[in-house]
N, C-alpha and C positions, 0 to 999 in steps of 0.2 A: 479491374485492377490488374496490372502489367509489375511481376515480382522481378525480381533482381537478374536473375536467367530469362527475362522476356516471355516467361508463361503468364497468360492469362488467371488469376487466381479468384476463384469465387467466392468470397468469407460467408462461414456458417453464419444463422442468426446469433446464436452464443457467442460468437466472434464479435460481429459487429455489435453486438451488445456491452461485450467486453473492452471491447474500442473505444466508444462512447464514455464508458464510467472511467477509463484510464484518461482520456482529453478532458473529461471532468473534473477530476479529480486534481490534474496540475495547473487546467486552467485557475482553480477557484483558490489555490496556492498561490500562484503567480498573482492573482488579481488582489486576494487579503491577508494571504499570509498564514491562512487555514485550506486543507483540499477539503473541505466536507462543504455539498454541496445539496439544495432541494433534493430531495428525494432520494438520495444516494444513502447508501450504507454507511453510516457513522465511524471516519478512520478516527481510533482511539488517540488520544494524547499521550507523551509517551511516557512512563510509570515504569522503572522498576521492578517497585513492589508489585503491583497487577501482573507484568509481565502482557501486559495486552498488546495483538498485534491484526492488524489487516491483511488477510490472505485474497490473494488477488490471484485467480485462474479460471476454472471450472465453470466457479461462481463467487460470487464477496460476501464475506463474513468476516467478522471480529472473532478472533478468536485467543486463547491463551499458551504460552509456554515453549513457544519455537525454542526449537531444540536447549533445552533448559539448561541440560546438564554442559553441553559447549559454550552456551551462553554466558553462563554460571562463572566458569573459568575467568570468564574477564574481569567479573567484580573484585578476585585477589587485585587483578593490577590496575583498573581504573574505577576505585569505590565511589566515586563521588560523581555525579551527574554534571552533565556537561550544559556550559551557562544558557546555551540556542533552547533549553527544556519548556515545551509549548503547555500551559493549563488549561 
């Protein structure tokens, strides 16, 4: 693979692994209008109340509460969920 400066770049396996679940993930979006896909890590629906979210780096996990207390802040101005809300 040939990066943006013309270096030659060799992606880790964690990379190309990481690659893979990201092209999976919008492909399976793009194609039904959900990214969760065989065997992939379950991207949560979005909730609120859960606060649940998909952390996508390292490695994928569902996890809770991205940054709560900034998050927090926007319910004074936009309390009410937005109509695109996926179950």
């Amino acid at each position: 693979m040939i990066n943006a400066a013309g270096q030659v770049y060799v992606p880790t396996p964690d990379e190309s692994l990481l690659s893979e679940a990201t092209r999976s993930y919008f492909a399976a979006f793009a194609r039904a209008g959900n990214p969760n896909f065989d065997n992939g890590v379950v991207w949560p629906p979005l909730d609120g109340e859960a606060d649940r979210y998909l952390a996508i780096g390292d490695g994928i996990e569902e996890r809770r509460g991205f940054r709560g207390a900034d998050c927090d802040f926007w319910d004074v101005w936009l309390p009410e969920a937005y109509p695109y809300r996926v179950s």
